[in-house]
N, C-alpha and C positions, 0 to 999 in steps of 0.2 A: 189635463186639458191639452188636446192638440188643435192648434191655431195654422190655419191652411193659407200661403198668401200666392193670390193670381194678379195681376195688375198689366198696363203697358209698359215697355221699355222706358227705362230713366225717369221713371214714377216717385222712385226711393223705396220699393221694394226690401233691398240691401238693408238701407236705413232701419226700417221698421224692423227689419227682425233681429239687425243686432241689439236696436231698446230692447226687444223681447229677451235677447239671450242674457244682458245687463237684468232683467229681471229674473233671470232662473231658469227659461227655459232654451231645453237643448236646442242646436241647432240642420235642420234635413236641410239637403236641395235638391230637386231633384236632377236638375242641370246638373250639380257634383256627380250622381250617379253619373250620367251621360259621359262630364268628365273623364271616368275612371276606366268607365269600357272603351273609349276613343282612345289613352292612353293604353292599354292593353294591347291596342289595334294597332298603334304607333301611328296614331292621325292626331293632325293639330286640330285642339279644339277651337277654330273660329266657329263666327256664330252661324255661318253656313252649313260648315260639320254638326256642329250641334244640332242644327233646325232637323238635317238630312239625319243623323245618329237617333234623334227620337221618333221621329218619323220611322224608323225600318224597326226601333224596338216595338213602338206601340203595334204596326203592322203585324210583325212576325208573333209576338205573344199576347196582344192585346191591349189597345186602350190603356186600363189601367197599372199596367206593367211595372212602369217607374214607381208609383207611388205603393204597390202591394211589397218590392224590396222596402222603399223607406221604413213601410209601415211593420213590417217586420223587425226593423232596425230600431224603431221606438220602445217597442212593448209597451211599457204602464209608465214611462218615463212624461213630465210637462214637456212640449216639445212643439217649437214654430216649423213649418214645413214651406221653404221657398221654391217658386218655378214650376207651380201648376200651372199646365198650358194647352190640357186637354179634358173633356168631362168624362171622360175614362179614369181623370186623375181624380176629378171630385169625386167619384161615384164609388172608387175603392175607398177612398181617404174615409168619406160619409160614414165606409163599415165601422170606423171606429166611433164607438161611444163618446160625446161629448165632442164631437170635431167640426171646428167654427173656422170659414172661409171667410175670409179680407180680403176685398176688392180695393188696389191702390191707384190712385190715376192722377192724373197733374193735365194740365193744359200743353197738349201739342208743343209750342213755340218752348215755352218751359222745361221741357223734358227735350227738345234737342239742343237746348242751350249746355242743359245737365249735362245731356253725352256726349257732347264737342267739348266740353271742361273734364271731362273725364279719360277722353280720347283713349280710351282703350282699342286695341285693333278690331274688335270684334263692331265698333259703333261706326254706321255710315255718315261721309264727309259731307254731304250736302244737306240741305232742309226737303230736298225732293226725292233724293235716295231714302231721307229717314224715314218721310211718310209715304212712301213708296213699300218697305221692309214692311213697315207698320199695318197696312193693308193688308199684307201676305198673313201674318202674324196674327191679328185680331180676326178676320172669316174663314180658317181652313176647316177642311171638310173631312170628316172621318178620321184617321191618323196624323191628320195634320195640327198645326196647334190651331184653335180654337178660344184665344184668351178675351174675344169680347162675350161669347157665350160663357165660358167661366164667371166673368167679372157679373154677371146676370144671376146666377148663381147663390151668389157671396150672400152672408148672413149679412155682412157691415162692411161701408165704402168709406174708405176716407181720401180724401179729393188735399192733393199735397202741394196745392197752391200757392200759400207763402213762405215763409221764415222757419230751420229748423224748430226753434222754441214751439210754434205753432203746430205742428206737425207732432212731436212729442205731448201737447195737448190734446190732440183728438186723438191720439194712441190711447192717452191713460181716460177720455173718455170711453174711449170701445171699450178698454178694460175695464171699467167699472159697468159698463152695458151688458157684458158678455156676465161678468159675475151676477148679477142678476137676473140674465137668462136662467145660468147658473142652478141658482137657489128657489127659481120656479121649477123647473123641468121636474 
């Protein structure tokens, strides 16, 4: 089973797929890919590099580029795959048999509260920069990312509203959803 997770920023994307990997399965991202070729290049990965980094992969090779290494890197492995951000991503990922996309999302005000507590360099300081990025981020067009057509996408949304405990609830609901997808198919 590989499990695809697209969402907005400080959604708890992170969150959810470390449950996944505490359950067994491996861990993808494809932002790690991004990581690794930007470090090669000796460019700091902020989240400006990274937006531009996948941007000129998906351009120069195509759409689904990041996600056809991943998927190469799974083979028959369980395996969560975070940081789709293009339907070029879903569209390779899809090749694989069994492959269930997670749409995460949380309430605006919520999720920049997450990334001011998180204050990673890569998160913007203000509430008008975040939903400002956020714009950029959720309608690009072609090589761009694309994560509110992704989240459209998704077999299963879970909306990360309250309390971790809760959020671990509608995880192991999906999972018990998707198992039954499962044992239909």
């Amino acid at each position: 089973m590989i499990l695809g997770l697209t969402g907005t920023n400080a959604s708890g994307k992170s969150t959810v797929a470390k449950y996944f990997v505490k359950k067994g399965f491996a861990y993808y991202s494809l932002s790690d890919e991004l990581r690794a070729l930007l470090k090669k290049r000796k460019i700091p990965a902020t989240r400006e590099n990274l937006i531009e980094a996948g941007k000129h992969y998906r351009e120069r090779y195509g759409n689904g580029y990041l996600a056809a290494v991943v998927a190469k890197k799974i083979g028959k492995k369980k395996a969560v795959v975070d940081s789709i951000r293009n339907l070029g991503e879903v569209a390779e990922l899809r090749k694989i048999k069994g492959f269930i996309l997670i749409a995460v999302d949380a309430p605006v005000k919520m999720r920049f509260e997450r990334a001011r507590k998180r204050m990673s360099r890569r998160d913007q300081k203000t509430f008008f920069e975040f939903t400002a990025k956020e714009k950029e981020e959720l309608h690009g067009k072609g090589a761009g990312q694309q994560i509110a057509a992704c989240m459209k996408k998704a077999d299963f949304k879970i909306n990360n509203n309250l309390s971790l405990g809760n959020l671990y609830k509608k995880m192991e609901a999906t999972l018990r959803k998707i198992g039954k997808k499962a044992n239909h198919a």
